[in-house]
N, C-alpha and C positions, 0 to 999 in steps of 0.2 A: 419894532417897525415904526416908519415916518412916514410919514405923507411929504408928497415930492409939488414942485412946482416944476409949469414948462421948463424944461434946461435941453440947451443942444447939448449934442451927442456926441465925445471925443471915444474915439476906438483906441487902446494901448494895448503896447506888447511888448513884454520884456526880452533882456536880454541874456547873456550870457549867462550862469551862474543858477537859473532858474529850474535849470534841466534837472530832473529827478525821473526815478524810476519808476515803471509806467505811467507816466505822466501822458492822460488823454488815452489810454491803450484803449479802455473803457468804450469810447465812441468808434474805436476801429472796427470796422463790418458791423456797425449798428447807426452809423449815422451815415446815408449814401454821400452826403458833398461832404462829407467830411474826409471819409474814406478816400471818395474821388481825391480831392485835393493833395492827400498824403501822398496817394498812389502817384501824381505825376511830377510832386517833385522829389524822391527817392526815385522813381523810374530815369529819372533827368543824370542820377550821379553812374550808371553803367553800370559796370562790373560788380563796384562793390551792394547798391541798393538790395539784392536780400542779406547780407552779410549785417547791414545798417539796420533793416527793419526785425531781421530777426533778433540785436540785439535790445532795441526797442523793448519790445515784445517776450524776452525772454525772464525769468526770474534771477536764469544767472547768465549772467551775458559773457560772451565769447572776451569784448573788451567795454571799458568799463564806462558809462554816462557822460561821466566829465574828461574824457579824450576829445582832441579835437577834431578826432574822424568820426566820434559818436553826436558831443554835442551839438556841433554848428548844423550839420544836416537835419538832424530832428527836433531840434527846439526851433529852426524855420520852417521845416515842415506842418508842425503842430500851433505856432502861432499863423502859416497862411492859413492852414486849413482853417481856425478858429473866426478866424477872420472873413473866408469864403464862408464859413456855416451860417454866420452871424449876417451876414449881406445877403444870405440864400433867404432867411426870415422877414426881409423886408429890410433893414433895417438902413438906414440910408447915414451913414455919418456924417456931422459936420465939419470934421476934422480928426487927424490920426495923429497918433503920436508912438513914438516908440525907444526903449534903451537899447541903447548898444545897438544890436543885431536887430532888437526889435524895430530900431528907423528903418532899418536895409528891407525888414518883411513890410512894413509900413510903405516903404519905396513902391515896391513892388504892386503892392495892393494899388496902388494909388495912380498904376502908370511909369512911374519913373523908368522901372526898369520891366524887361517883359521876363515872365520868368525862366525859361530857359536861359538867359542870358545873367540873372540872378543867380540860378545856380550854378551858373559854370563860376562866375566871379567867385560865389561860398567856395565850391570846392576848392578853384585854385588856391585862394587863399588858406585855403586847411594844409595842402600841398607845401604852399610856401610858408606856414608858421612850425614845419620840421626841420627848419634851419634854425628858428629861435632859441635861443637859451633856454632852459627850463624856468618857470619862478610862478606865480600866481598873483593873489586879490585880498585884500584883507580889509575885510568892515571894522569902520573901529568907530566909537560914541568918542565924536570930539568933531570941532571945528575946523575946515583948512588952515586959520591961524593959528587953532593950536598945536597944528601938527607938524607947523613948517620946520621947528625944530628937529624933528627926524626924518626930513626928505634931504636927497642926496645919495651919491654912489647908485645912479640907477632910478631910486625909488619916489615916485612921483603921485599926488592928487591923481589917480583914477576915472574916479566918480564924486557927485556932490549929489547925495540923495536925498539928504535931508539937512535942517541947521544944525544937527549934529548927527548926522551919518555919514562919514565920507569914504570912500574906499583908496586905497593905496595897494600900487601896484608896483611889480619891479622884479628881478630872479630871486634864484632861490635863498641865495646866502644873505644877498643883504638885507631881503624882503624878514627872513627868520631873527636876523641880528634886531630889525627896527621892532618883531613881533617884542622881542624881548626884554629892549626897553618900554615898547609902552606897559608889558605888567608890570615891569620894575614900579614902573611910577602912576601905577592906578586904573589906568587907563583899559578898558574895556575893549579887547579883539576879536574876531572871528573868521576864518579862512573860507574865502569862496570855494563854491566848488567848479575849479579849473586850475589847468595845470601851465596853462599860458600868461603870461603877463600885459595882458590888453591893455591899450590904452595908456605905454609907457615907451618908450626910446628906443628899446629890444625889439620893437615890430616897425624900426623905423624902414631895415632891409626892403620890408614889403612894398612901399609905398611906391615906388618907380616901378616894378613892375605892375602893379596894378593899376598906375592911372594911366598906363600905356592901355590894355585890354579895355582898362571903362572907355578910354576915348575910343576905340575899334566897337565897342557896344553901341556907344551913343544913347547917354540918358535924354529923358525928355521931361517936362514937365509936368509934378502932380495934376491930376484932373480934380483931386479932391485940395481942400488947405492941408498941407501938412508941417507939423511942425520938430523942427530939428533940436532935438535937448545938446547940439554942440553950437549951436549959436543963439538959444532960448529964444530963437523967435522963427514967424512961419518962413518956410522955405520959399527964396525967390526963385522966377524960371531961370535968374543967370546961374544961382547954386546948383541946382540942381540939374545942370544942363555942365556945370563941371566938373571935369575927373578927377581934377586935384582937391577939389572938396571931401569926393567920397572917399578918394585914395586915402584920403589923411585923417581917417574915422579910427582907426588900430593905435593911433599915438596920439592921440587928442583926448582929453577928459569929458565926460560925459555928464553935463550939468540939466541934470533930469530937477531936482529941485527948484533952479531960477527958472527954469521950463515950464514946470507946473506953475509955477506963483502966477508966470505972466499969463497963462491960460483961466489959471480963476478969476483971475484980475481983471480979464476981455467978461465975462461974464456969467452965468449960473449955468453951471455944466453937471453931466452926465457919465461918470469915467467909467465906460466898458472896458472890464482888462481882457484881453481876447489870448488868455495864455495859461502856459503853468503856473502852479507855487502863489499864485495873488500875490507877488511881492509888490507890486507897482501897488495895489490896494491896499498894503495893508502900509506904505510911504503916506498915498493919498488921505487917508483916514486923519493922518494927524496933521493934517495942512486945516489952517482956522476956518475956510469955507465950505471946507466940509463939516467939521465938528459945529461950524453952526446952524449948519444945516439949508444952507443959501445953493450949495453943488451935492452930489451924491456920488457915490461909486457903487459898480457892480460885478462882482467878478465873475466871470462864465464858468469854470473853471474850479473844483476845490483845492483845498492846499496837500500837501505831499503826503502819500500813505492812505488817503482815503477808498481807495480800491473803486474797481471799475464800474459799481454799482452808483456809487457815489458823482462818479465822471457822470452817468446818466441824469441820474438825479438831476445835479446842477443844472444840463445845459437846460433838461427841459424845464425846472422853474425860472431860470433868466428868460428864455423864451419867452414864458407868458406873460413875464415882467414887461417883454420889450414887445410882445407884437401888436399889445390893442389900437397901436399909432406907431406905425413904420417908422417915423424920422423925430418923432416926440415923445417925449413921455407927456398923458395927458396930469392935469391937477391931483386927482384923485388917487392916483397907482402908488400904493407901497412899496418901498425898497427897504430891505435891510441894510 
């Protein structure tokens, strides 16, 4: 345990890749806003919403987490929710931030987008990536520069999560050809769990249909700062009031690391991760502002497998963590 100094308050939510099974089920009919919140955006998708939540929810699911008819709906469901439970506490953020999917719930929260009109963009897009090539994600320990030697044919920088986490995306064949060189030559992989190639050339199809619908939505400007890990800095009302911006988030790489730096950088901060798997926590951890203890991180949330008792547990020790000062932490409050 540490002793914390005032730090504002950045809310995070990941993205894609983070979905695991029952992840948050824990707080389903045990936490009312939380519950609420599930219930209306799974109510929002039609037809399929029990088919969604019963997979959620089941131990062996009908189909399987990392689909993109599983994952897109319920890892936004369970980061807005996380994110309405955590505002239901008082908790007033100074800023949001989110990967991937998690800007889109980040949007959302914040105004940009209303949610009915969030979810209809998620679904169609889940719609329109069954045109996509099959291919995936793959985390590998090494540098954009050192990797440029196996981009090509498809396969593209993803994500930059860390100065040496980066993800690399692309289909299936040549995504498994690059797995193979880098253990040929040392180099350390892991395969996300997805079956889509986010955030690579393969989801470029998508991009004209949906900055047609964003613009028939009409974003609007966050009410909170939010900040965009595709341009490391806060979002302006022209961005976010453009459809070619959001349209072009599925092919654009997601530079969540120069994101973070510049947020420690602005000043001593508070990283609430509002999600599953504490991945964003457990990137944040090894950023130097935190390890010296000037920013903190907290994640609501435990990591993968820890069963639904544990989901309790958590929210409610972050809780007490965060309510004795709605929008502060005061000097005194301990964080792990």
């Amino acid at each position: 345990m540490t002793l914390i100094h005032r730090r504002s308050v950045v809310l995070m939510f990941p993205g894609t890749g983070a979905q695991h099974p029952g992840m948050a089920a824990g707080l389903y009919g045990h936490e009312p806003v939380f519950t609420e919140a599930v219930d209306s955006v799974l109510g929002l998708l039609g037809p399929e919403c029990e088919a969604v939540r019963s997979d959620w929810l089941a131990d062996d699911p009908v189909e399987p987490l990392d689909t993109d008819s599983r994952s897109a709906p319920l890892l936004f469901a369970v980061a807005y929710a996380m994110g309405r439970l955590a505002e239901s506490w008082g908790l007033r953020p100074d800023a949001y931030l989110g990967h991937s999917m998690g800007e889109f719930v980040a949007a959302t929260l914040t105004g940009v987008f209303r949610l009915e009109d969030a979810v209809r963009l998620l679904w169609e897009r889940v719609r329109m990536q069954r045109g996509v090539p099959a291919g995936g994600m793959l985390a590998v320990v090494a540098t954009p520069d050192e990797l440029a030697p196996y981009l090509g044919d498809g396969v593209v920088v993803g994500a930059v999560n860390g100065p040496r986490h980066t993800v690399l995306s692309g289909c299936t064949e040549p995504l498994r050809a690059v797995a193979g060189r880098l253990a040929a030559d040392g180099l350390t992989s892991r395969p996300l769990a997805t079956r889509t190639p986010f955030h690579s050339p393969a989801l470029a199809p998508l991009t004209g249909p949906a900055e047609a619908l964003i613009r028939e939505l009409g974003p609007a400007s966050p009410r909170t700062p939010l900040y965009s890990a595709y341009t490391t800095r806060l979002l302006s009302p022209d961005e976010a009031a453009d459809p070619a911006f959001w349209a072009g988030h599925p092919t654009a790489p997601v530079l969540f690391w120069p994101t973070l730096d510049r947020i420690l950088a602005d000043g001593d901060r508070l990283l609430v991760e509002a999600g599953p798997a504490q991945s964003l926590s457990v990137i944040a951890r090894g950023h130097e502002a935190v390890r010296s203890g000037r920013s903190a991180v907290l994640p609501l949330l435990p990591g993968p497998g820890a069963g639904p008792e544990e989901d309790r547990r958590s929210i409610h020790t972050a809780r007490s963590r965060l309510t004795p000062c709605p929008w502060r932490f005061p000097a005194d409050l301990p964080v792990s």
